[in-house]
C-alpha positions as CSV (number, residue, x, y, z in Angstrom):
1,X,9.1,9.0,13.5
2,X,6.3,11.5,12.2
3,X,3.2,10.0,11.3
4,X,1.7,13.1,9.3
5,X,-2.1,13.3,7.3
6,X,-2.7,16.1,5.4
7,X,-6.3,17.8,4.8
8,X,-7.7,20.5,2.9
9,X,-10.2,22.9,5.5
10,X,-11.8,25.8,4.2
11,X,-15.8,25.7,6.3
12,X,-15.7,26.5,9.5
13,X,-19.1,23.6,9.5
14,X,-16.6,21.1,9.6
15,X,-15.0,21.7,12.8
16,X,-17.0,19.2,15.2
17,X,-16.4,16.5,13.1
18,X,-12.6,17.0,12.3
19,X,-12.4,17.0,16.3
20,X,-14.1,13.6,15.7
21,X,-12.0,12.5,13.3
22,X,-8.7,13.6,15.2
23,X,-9.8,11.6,18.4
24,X,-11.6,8.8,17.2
25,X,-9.8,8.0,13.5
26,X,-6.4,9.4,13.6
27,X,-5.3,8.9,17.4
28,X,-5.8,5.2,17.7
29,X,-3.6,4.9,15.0
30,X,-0.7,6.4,16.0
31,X,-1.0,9.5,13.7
32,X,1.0,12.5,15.3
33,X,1.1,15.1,12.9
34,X,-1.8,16.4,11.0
35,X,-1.2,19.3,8.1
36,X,-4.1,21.3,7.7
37,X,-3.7,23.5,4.4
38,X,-5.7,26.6,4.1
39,X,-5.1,27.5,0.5
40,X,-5.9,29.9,1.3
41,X,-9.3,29.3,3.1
42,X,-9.0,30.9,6.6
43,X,-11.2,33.8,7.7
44,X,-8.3,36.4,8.7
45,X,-8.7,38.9,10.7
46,X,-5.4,40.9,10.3
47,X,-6.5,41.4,6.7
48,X,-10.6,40.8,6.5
49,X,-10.9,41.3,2.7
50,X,-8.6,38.2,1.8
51,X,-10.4,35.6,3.8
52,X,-11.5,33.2,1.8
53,X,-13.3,30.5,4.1
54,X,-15.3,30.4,7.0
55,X,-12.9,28.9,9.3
56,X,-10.9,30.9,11.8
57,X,-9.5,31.5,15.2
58,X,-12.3,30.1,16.7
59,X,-12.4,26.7,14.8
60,X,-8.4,26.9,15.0
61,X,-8.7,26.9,19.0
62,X,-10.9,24.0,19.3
63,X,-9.4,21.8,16.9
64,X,-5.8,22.5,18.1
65,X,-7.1,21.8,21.9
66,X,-8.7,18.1,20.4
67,X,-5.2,18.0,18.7
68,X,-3.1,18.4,21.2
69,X,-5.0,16.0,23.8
70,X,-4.9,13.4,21.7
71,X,-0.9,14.0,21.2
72,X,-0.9,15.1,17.4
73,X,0.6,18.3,16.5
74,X,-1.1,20.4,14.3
75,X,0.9,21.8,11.0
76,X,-1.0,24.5,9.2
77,X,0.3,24.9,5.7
78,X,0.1,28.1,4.0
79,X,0.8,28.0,0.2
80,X,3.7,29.9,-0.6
81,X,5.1,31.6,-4.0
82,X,3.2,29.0,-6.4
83,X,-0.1,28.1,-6.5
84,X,-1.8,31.1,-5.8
85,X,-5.1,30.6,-7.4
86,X,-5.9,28.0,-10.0
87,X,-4.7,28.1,-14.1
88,X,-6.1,31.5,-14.7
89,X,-8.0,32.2,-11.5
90,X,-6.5,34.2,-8.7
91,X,-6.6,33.9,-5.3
92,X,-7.8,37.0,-3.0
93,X,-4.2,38.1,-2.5
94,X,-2.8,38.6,-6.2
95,X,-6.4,39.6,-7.0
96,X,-6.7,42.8,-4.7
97,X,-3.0,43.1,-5.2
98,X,-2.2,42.9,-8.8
99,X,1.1,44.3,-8.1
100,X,2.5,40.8,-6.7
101,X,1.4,38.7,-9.6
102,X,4.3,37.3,-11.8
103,X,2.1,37.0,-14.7
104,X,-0.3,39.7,-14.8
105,X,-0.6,39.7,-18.3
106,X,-2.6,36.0,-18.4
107,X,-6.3,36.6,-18.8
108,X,-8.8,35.4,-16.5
109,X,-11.0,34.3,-18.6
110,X,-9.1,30.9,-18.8
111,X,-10.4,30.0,-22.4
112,X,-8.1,27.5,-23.6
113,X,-8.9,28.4,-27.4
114,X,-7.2,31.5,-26.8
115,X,-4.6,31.2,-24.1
116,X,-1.5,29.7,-23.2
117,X,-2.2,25.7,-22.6
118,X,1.2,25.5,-20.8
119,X,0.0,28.3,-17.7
120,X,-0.5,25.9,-14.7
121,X,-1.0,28.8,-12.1
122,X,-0.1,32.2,-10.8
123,X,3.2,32.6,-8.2
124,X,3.5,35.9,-6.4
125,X,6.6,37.6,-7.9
126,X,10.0,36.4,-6.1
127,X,11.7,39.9,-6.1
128,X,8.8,42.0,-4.6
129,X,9.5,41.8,-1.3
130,X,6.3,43.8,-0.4
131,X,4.2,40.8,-0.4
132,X,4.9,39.9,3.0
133,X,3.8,42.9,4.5
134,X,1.0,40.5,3.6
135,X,2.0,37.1,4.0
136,X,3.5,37.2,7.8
137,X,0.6,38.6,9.6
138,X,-1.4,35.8,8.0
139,X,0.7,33.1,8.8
140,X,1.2,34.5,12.3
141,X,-2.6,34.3,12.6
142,X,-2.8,31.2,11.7
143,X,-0.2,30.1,14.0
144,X,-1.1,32.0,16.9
145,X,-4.5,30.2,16.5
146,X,-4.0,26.7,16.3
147,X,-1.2,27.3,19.3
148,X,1.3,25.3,16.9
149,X,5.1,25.5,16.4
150,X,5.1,23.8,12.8
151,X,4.1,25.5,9.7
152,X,4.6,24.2,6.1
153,X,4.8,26.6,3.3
154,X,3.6,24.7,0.5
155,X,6.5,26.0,-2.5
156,X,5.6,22.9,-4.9
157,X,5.1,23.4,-8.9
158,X,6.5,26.7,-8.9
159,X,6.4,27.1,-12.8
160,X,5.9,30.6,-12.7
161,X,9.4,31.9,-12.0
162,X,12.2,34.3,-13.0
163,X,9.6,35.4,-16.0
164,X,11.4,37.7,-18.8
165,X,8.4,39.6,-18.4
166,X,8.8,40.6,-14.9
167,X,10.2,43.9,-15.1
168,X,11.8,42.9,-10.8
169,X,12.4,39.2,-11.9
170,X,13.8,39.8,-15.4
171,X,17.7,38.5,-15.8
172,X,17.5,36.9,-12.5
173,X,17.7,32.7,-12.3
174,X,15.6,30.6,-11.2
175,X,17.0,28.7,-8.3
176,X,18.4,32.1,-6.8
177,X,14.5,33.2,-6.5
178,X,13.5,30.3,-5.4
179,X,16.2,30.4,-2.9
180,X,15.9,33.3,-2.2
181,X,12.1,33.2,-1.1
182,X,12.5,30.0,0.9
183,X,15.3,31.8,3.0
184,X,13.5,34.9,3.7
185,X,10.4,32.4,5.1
186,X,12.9,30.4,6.6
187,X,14.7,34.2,8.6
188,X,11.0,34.9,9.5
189,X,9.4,30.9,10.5
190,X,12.9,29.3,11.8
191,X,15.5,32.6,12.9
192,X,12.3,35.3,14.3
193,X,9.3,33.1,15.3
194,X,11.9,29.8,15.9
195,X,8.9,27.2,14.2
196,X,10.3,24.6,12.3
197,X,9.7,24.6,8.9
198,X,8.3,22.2,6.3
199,X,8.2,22.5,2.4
200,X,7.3,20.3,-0.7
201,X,10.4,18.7,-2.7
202,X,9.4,18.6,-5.8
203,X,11.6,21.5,-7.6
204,X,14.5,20.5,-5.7
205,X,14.5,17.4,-7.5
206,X,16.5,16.9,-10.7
207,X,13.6,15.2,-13.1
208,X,16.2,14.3,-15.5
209,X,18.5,12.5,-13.0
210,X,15.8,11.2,-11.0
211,X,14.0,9.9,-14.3
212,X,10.7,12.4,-12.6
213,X,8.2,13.8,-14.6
214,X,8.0,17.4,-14.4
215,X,5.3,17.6,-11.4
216,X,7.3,15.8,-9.3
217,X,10.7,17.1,-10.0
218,X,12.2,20.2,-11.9
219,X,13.2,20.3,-15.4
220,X,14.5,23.8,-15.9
221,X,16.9,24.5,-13.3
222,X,15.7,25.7,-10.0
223,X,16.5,22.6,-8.6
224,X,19.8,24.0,-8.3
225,X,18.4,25.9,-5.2
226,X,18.7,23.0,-3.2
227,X,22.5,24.0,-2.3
228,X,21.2,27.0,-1.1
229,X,19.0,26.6,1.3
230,X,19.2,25.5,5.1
231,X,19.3,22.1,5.5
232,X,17.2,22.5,8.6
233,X,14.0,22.5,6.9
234,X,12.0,19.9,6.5
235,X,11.2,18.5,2.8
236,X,8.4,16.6,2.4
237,X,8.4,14.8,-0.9
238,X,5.2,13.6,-2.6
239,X,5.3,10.9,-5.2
240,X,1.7,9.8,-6.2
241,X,2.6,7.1,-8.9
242,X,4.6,3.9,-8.6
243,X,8.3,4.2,-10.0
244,X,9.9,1.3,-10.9
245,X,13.1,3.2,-10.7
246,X,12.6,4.2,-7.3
247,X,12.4,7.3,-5.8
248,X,16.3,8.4,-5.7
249,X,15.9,12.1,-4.5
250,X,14.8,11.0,-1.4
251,X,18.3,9.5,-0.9
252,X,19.8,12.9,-2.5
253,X,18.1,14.9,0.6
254,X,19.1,12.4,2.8
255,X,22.5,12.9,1.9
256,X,22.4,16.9,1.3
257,X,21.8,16.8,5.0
258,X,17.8,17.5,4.9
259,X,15.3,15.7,7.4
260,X,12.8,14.3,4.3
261,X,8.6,12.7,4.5
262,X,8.1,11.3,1.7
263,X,4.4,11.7,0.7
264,X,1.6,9.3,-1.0
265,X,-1.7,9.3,-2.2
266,X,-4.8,8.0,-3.7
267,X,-3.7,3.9,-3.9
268,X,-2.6,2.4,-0.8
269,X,-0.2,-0.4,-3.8
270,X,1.5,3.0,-3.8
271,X,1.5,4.3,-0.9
272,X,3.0,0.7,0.2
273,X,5.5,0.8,-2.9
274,X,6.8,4.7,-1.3
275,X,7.8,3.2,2.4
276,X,9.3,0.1,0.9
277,X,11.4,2.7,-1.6
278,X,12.1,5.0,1.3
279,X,13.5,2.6,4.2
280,X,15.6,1.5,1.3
281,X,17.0,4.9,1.0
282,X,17.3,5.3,4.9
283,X,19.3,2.0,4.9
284,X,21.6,3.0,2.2
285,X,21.8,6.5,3.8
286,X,23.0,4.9,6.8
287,X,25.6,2.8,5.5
288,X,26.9,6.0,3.6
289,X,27.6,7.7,6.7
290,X,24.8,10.4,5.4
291,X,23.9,13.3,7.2
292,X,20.2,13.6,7.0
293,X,17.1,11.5,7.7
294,X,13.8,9.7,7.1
295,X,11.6,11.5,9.6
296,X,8.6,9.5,8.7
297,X,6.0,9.6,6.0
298,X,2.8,11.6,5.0
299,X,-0.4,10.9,3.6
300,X,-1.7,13.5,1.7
301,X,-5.9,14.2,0.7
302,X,-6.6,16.6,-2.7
303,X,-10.1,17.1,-2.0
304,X,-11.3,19.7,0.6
305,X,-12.3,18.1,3.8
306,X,-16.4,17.9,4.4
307,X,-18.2,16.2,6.9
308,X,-19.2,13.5,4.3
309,X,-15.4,12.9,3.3
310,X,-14.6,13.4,7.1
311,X,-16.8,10.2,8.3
312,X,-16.1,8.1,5.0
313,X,-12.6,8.7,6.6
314,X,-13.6,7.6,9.7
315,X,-15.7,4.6,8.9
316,X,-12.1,3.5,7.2
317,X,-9.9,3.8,9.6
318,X,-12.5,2.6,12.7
319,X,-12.5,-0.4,10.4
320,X,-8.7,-0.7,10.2
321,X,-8.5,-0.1,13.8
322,X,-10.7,-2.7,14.8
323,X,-9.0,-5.4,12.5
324,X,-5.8,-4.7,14.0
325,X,-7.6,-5.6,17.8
326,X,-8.6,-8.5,16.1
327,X,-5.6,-9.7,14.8
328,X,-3.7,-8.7,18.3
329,X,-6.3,-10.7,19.9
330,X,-6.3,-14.2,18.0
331,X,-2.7,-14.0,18.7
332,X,-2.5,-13.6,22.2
333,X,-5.2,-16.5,22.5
């Protein structure tokens, strides 16, 4: 079963004590996967003028060698179609190339007296298949670096999509673009490179017939997209709020034939509240002769990962760590 953490890295200053934090917090408890997400925070070389963060190959190296000695594979996630940039903010790529952005008529001034309320954040446009003259090379970096054969690719809260505007995008759906950019990643990650292949799960889940809100699951449609995709990837699917309904897509990808993580965070009540939901779902799935899986379960971290957070992280788990010797040890006296 994968036992996956998930981290936001951006300074290269942090390197020494993520090493740290890999050997001393994650290790002893059994954690074997560890998503790093540059979003897009990585100092590139194949394309110097989008870096956006100070760590890079070097960093990569070393942390992927701690990694790997203590027996956790390291997942670098590069964010893919959505979230590129923040509300009205841009990251490096759309900004330098305005030619990707599916919304290039939203100001940048993000005034919310005098903009759209509803604009979460800027996708790259679906049918411009230029942009990954771009993206590739930077996820190749990246993976080349850490010496790692798992890469997620982000794709959550794609709102941005199949925009009337677009003069490329106009007339086309929505789950066929988002589709149809999850299967050219997948021909490049899975088919050329042969990485596996990881993605959120949010807009392949039906809000209305999961009872979602519209974060966690899609209400106009492209959730459709999830009969058209390979069911070889990966989904990991974040719920951060306790559902007294459950969490039934997680049985849907189970039975669709997808490999599924759920994901938690902020409250360990519902963290707890996710596993107890999930090995439901796994139990159910099993009975129902389903083809797919609960590969294990992730727990995801918002903030971007500083020293500071790093050793409140380890102080934690140290703590949890030691209370588990304790416990093992009263009860072998």
């Amino acid at each position: 079963m994968i036992k996956a953490v998930h981290l936001r890295v951006k300074d290269a200053s942090i390197t020494d004590k993520l090493v740290q934090y890999i050997k001393e917090g994650l290790a002893p408890l059994g954690v074997n996967l560890l998503c790093i997400e540059f979003n897009p925070g990585y100092n590139y070389r194949c394309f110097p003028e989008l870096a956006d963060g100070s760590f890079g190959r070097d960093e990569a190296r070393k942390v992927g060698a701690a990694a790997k000695e203590a027996g956790i594979k390291i997942m670098p996630l590069f964010m893919c179609l959505g979230h590129q940039g923040w509300r009205f903010d841009k990251n490096k790529l759309l900004e330098l190339h305005p030619e990707f952005d599916e919304t290039p008529y939203m100001p940048d001034d993000g005034d919310p007296k005098t903009h759209d309320l509803a604009f979460y954040c800027h996708s790259w446009c679906a049918s411009n298949d230029d942009v990954y003259k771009y993206v590739f090379p930077m996820m190749d970096e990246i993976m080349e670096d850490f010496g790692t054969d798992y890469l997620h690719v982000g794709m959550d809260e794609v709102f941005s999509l199949a925009e009337s505007t677009c003069p490329r995008c106009s007339g086309k759906t929505r789950p066929y673009l988002f589709a149809r950019t999850v299967n050219i990643l997948y021909d490049h990650i899975v088919k050329e490179k042969g990485w596996k292949m990881l993605m959120w799960g949010d807009r392949l889940n039906n809000a209305d017939a999961c009872g979602y809100h519209a974060w966690e699951g899609d209400i106009w449609g492209t959730w459709k997209a999830i009969d058209m995709i390979p069911k070889d990837i990966i989904i990991t699917d974040w719920h951060y709020e306790i559902n007294e309904k459950g969490f039934p897509g997680i049985e849907t990808f189970i039975e669709k034939g997808f490999s599924v993580i759920p994901a938690g965070w902020r409250e360990l009540k519902q963290m707890r509240f996710l596993i107890d939901e999930a090995l439901k779902y796994k139990e159910s799935a099993k009975q129902k002769g389903y083809s797919g899986e609960l590969a294990g379960m992730m727990v995801t971290c918002w903030m971007e990962a500083t020293v500071d957070l790093l050793d409140k992280f380890l102080e934690l788990l140290k703590a949890k760590v030691q209370n588990e010797e304790e416990k093992d040890a009263r009860g072998i006296a």
